[in-house]
C-alpha positions as CSV (number, residue, x, y, z in Angstrom):
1,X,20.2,-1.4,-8.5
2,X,23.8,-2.0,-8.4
3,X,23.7,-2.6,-4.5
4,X,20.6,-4.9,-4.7
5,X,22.8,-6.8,-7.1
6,X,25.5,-7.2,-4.4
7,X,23.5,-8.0,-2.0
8,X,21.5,-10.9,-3.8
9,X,25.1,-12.3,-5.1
10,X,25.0,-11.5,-8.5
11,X,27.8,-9.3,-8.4
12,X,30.3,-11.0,-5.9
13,X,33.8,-9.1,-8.0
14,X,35.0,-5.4,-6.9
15,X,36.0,-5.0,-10.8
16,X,32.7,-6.0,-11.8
17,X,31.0,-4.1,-9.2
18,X,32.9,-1.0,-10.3
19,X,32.1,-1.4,-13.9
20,X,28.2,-1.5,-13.6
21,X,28.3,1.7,-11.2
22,X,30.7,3.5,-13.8
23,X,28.5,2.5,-17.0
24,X,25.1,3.8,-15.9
25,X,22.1,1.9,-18.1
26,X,19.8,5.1,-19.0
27,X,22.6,5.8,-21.3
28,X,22.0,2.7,-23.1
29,X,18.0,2.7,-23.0
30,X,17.3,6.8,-23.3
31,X,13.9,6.2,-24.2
32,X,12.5,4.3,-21.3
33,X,11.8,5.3,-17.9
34,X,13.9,5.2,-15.1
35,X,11.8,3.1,-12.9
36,X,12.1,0.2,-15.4
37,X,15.8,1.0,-16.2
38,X,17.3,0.8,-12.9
39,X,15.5,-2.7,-11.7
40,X,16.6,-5.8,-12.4
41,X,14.8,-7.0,-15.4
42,X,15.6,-7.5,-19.3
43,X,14.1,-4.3,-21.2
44,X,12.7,-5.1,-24.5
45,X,14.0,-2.6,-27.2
46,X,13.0,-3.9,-30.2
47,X,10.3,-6.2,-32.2
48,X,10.1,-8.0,-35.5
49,X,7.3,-7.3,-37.7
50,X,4.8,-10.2,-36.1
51,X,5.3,-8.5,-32.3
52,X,8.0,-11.4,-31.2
53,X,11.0,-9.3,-29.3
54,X,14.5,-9.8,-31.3
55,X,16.2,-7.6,-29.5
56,X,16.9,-6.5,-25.3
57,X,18.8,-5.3,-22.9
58,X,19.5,-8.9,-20.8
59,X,18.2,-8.4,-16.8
60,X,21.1,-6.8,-15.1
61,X,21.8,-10.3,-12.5
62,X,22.2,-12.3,-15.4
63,X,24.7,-10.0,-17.0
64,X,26.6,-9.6,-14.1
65,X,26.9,-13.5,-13.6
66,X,27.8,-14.0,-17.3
67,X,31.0,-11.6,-16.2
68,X,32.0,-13.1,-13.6
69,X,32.0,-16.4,-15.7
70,X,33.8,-14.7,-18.5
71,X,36.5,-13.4,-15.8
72,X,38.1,-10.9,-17.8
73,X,41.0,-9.4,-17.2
74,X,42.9,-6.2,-18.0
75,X,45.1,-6.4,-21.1
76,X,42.5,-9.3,-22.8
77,X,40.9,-8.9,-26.4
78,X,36.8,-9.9,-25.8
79,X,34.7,-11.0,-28.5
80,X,30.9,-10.3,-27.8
81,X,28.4,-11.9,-30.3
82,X,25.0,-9.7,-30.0
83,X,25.8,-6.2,-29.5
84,X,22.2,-5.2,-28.4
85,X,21.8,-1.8,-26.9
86,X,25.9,-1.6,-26.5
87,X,25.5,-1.7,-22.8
88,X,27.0,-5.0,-21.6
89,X,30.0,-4.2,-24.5
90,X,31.0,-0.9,-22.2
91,X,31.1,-2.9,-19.1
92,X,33.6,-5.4,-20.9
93,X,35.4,-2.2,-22.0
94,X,35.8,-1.2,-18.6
95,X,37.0,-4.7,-17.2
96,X,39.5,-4.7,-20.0
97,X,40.6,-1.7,-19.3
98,X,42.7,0.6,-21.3
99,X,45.4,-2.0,-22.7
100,X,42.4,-4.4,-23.7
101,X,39.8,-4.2,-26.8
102,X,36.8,-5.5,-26.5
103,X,35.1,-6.0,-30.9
104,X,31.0,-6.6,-30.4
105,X,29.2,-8.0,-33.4
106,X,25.3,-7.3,-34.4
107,X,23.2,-8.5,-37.2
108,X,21.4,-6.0,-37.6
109,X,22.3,-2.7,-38.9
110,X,19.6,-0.2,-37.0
111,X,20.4,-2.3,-33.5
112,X,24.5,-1.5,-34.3
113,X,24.0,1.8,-35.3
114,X,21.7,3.0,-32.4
115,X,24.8,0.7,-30.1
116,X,27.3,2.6,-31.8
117,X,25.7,5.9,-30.2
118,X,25.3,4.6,-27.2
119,X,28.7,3.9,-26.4
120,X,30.1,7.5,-27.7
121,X,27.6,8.9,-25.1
122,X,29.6,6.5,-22.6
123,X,32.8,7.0,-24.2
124,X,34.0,3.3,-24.6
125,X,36.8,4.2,-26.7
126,X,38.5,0.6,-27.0
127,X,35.1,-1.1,-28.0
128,X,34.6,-1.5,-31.9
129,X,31.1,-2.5,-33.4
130,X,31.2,-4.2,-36.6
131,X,27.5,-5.4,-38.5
132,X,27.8,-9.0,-39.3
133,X,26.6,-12.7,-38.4
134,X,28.2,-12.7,-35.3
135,X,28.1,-16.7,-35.9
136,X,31.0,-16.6,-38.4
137,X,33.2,-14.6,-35.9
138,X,35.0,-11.8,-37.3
139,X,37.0,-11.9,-40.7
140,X,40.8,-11.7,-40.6
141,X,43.0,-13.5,-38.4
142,X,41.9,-12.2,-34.8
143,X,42.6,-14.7,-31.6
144,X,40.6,-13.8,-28.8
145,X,41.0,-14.2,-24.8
146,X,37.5,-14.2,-24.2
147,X,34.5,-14.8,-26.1
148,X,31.1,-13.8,-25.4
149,X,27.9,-14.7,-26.9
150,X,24.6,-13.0,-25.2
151,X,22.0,-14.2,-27.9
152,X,21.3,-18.3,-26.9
153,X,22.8,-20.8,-29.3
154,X,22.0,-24.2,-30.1
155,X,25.3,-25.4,-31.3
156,X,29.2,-23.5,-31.2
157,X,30.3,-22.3,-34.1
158,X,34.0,-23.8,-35.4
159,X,35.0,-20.2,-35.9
160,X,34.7,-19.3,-32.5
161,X,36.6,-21.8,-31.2
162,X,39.1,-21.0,-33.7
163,X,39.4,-17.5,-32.8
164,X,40.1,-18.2,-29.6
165,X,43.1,-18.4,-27.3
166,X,44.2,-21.9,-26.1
167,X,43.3,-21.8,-22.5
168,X,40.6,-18.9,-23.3
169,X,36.9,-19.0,-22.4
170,X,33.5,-18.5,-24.5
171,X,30.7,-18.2,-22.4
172,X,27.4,-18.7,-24.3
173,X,23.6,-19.0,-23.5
174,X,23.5,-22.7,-24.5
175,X,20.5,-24.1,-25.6
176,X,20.1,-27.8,-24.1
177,X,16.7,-29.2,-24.5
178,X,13.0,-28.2,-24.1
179,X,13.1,-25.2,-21.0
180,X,16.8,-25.8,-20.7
181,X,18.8,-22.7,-21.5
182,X,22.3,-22.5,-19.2
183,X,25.0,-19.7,-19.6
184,X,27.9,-22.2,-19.8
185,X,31.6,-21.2,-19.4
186,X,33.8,-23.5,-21.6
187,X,37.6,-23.5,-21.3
188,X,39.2,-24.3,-24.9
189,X,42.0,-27.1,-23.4
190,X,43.5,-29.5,-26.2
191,X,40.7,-28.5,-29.2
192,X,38.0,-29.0,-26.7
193,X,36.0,-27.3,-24.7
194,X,35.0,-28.2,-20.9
195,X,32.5,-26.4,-18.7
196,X,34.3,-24.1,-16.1
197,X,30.8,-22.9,-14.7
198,X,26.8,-23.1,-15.6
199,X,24.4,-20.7,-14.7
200,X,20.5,-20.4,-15.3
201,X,19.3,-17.8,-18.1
202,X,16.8,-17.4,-20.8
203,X,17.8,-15.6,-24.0
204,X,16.6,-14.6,-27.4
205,X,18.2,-16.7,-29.9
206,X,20.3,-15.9,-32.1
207,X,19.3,-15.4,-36.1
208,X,21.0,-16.0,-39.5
209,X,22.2,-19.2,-39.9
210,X,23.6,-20.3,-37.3
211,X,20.0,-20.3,-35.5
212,X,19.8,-23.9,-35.5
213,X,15.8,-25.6,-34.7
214,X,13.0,-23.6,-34.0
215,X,12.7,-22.9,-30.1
216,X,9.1,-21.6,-29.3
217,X,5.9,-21.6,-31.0
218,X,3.0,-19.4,-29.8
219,X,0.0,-21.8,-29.1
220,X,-3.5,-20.7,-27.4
221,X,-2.1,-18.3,-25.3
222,X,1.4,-20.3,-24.6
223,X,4.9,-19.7,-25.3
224,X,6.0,-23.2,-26.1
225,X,9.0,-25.2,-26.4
226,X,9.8,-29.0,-27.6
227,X,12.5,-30.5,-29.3
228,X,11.9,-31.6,-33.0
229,X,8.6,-29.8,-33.2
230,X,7.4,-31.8,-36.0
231,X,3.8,-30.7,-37.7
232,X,2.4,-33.9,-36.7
233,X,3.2,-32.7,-33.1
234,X,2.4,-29.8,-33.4
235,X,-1.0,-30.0,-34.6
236,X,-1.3,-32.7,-31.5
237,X,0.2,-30.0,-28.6
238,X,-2.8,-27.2,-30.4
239,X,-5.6,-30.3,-30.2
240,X,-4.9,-30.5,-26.5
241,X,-4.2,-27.1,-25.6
242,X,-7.6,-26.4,-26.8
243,X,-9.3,-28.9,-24.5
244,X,-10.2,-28.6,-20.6
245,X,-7.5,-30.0,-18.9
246,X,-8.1,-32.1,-15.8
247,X,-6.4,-30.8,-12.2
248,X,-4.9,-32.3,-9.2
249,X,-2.5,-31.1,-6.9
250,X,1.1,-32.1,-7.7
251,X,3.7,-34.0,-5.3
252,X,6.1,-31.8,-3.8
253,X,8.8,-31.2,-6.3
254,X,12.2,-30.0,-5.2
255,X,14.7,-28.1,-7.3
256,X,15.9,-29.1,-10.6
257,X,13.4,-32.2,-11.1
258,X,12.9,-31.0,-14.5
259,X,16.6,-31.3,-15.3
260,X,17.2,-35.0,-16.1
261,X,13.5,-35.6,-17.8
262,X,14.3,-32.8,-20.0
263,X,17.9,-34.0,-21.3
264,X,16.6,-38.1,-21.5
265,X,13.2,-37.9,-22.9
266,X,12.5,-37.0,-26.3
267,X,8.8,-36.0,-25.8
268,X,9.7,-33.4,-22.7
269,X,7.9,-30.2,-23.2
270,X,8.1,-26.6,-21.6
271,X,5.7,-23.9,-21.9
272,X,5.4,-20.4,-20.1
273,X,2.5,-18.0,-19.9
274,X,2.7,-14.3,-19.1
275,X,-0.3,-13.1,-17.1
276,X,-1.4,-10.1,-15.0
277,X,-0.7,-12.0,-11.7
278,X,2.4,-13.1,-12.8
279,X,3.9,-16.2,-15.2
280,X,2.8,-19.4,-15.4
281,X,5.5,-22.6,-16.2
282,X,4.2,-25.9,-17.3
283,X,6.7,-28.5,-17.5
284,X,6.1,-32.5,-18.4
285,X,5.3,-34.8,-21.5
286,X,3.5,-34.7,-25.1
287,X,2.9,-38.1,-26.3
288,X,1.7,-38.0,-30.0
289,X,0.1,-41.8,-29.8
290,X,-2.5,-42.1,-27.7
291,X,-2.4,-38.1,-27.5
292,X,-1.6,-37.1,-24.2
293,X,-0.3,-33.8,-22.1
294,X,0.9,-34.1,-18.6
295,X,2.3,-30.9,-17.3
296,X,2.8,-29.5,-13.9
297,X,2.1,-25.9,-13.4
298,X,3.7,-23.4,-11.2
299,X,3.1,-20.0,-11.0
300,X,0.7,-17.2,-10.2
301,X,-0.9,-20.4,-7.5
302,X,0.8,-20.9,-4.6
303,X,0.2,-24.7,-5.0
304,X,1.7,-26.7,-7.9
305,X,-1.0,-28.7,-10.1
306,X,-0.9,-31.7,-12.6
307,X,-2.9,-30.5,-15.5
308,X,-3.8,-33.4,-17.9
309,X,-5.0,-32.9,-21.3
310,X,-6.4,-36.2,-23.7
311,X,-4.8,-39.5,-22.6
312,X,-3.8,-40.5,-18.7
313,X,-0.6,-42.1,-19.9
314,X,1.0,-39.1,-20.1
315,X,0.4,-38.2,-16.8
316,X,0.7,-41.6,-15.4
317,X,4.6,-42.1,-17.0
318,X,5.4,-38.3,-16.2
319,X,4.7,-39.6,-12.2
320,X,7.1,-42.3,-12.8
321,X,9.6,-40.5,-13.7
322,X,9.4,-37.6,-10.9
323,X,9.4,-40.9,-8.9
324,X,12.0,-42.3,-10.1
325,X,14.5,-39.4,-10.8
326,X,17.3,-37.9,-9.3
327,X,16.8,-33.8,-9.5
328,X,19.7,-32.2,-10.9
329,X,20.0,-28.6,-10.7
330,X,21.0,-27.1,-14.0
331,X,24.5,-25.5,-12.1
332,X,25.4,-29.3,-11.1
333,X,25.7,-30.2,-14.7
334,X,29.3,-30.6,-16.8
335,X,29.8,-30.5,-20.2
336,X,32.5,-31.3,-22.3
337,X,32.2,-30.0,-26.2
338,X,33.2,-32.3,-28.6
339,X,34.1,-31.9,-32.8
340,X,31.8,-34.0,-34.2
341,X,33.9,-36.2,-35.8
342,X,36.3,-36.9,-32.5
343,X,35.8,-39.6,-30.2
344,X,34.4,-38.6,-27.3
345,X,33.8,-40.9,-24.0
346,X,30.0,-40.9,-22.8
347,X,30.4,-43.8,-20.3
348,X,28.4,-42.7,-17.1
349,X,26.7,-39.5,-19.0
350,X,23.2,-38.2,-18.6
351,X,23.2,-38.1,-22.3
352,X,24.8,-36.8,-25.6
353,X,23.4,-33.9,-27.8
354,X,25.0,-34.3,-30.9
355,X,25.0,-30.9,-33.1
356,X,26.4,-30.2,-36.4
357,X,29.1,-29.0,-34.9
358,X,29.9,-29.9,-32.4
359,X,28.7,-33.1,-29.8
360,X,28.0,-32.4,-25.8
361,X,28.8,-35.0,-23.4
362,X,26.7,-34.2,-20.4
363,X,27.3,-35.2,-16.7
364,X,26.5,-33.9,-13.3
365,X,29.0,-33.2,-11.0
């Protein structure tokens, strides 16, 4: 596993690579089966009462570029919100070294129990696991180097950034808009916070609180995700998911087309579909009056398709905009986090989120 993550460049550090082949991942998943532990995909290890996963051991890559993001060094003091099954916290422990501390924070008391015995098994002696809303940081006066979040988050917490060390780094599955989740490293310079680095991920979100706006509804067979997913549009997006959509092939669509239509219009909608031959994404636009659906589908079919579903407007304005926009790749963009309350300049920005906390200026570089 840990070669075929050198190979592919997820690992690209000798520290890193010699942290994932001293912490070995059966210790951390003891009930699964080898042939699933040791490839590179998330393993779900626990569900909420309605089915839904809350709880996983994050695909292997993805972990290892979140590291190399976070670049630890020996000696720092790591905060990780989302302790999970304990295995990414003892390969921070081991990049830390003996001189650092790494303190992992889990909401849930079964999950940070069964973590806690993981990482005796793997003797991570300089990793403390503490139950709590990992959202309010830890209690006392602790200033971190580092700060990890693997649970995606819709806004930054104050505390965090208080927590950490002027110059320090959080790295944080951000949520940005409907199918737009990027691990983004953010250097804390002068109270605020400006990407170092974005990558590509998905992640469950994080609960309590601090959870922020719904992110996916399960709909006729569909995972799906929209920004301010009113009722009224709701009960629109299950009207037309329930009718026979109309196909045509789509244009060819090069990498990171959805990018800018996600972050500038309101409507954008993403949907995903796990199926026997593999998934299914549909990406495009809901419009509530006339009701429309344009989406393009890729997936299991080697050939992307338009599917339309009610009103040709949709479709029509979502060909405009592939048209007319420049793709961005999600690594391309820069984001500065902002107090809300601050000033922040957006002159030449592809557009603002503004969160409770905090408001992110968004650019492409």
């Amino acid at each position: 596993m840990v070669a075929e993550l050198v190979r592919n460049g997820a690992i690209a550090d000798a520290r890193i690579e010699h942290a994932f082949r001293r912490v070995l991942r059966h210790w951390f998943l003891p009930d699964d089966d080898w042939d699933d532990v040791y490839r590179d995909v998330a393993v779900v290890t626990h569900r909420g009462p309605d089915g839904v996963p809350v709880s996983s051991s994050s695909q292997p890559s993805i972990m290892a570029r979140m590291l190399r993001q976070l670049d630890v060094r020996p000696g720092h003091r790591v905060l990780e919100i989302g302790t999970g099954t304990g295995y990414n916290a003892a390969l921070l422990a081991q990049l830390v070294g003996a001189d650092g501390q790494v303190t992992t924070v889990e909401v849930d008391p079964e999950i940070c129990a069964a973590a806690e015995g993981h990482l005796a098994h793997a003797r991570a002696r300089n990793v403390s696991v503490l139950v709590g809303d990992g959202w309010a940081g830890t209690s006392g006066a602790a200033v971190f180097d580092r700060i990890e979040a693997t649970v995606g988050v819709w806004d930054l917490p104050t505390a965090w950034v208080a927590q950490l060390e002027a110059g320090g780094i959080i790295v944080a599955p951000l949520w940005l808009r409907a199918g737009l989740q990027a691990s983004v490293a953010l250097k804390k310079l002068d109270g605020r916070l400006q990407t170092v680095s974005i990558e590509p991920c998905g992640f469950m979100r994080l609960r309590g609180p601090g959870a922020g706006q719904p992110a996916y509804q399960q709909m006729s067979g569909w995972t799906v995700s929209f920004d301010e997913a009113s009722p009224a549009r709701t009960a629109v997006l299950q009207r037309l998911l329930e009718t026979q959509p109309h196909t045509e092939h789509a244009p060819a669509l090069p990498p990171g087309w959805f990018t800018p239509i996600a972050l500038r219009q309101p409507d954008a909608i993403h949907m995903f579909s796990l199926r026997p031959e593999g998934p299914v994404v549909r990406c495009g636009l809901l419009d509530v009056s006339p009701p429309g659906l344009a989406v393009v589908e890729s997936g299991a079919e080697a050939i992307d398709t338009i599917e339309t579903s009610g009103d040709e407007k949709a479709r029509d304005r979502l060909l405009q905009l592939i048209d007319a926009t420049t793709p961005i790749e999600l690594s391309r963009l820069s984001i500065t986090a902002v107090p809300r309350g601050d000033r922040s300049d957006d002159s030449g920005a592809l557009t603002t989120l503004d969160r409770p906390n905090f408001s992110f200026v968004i650019g492409s570089s």
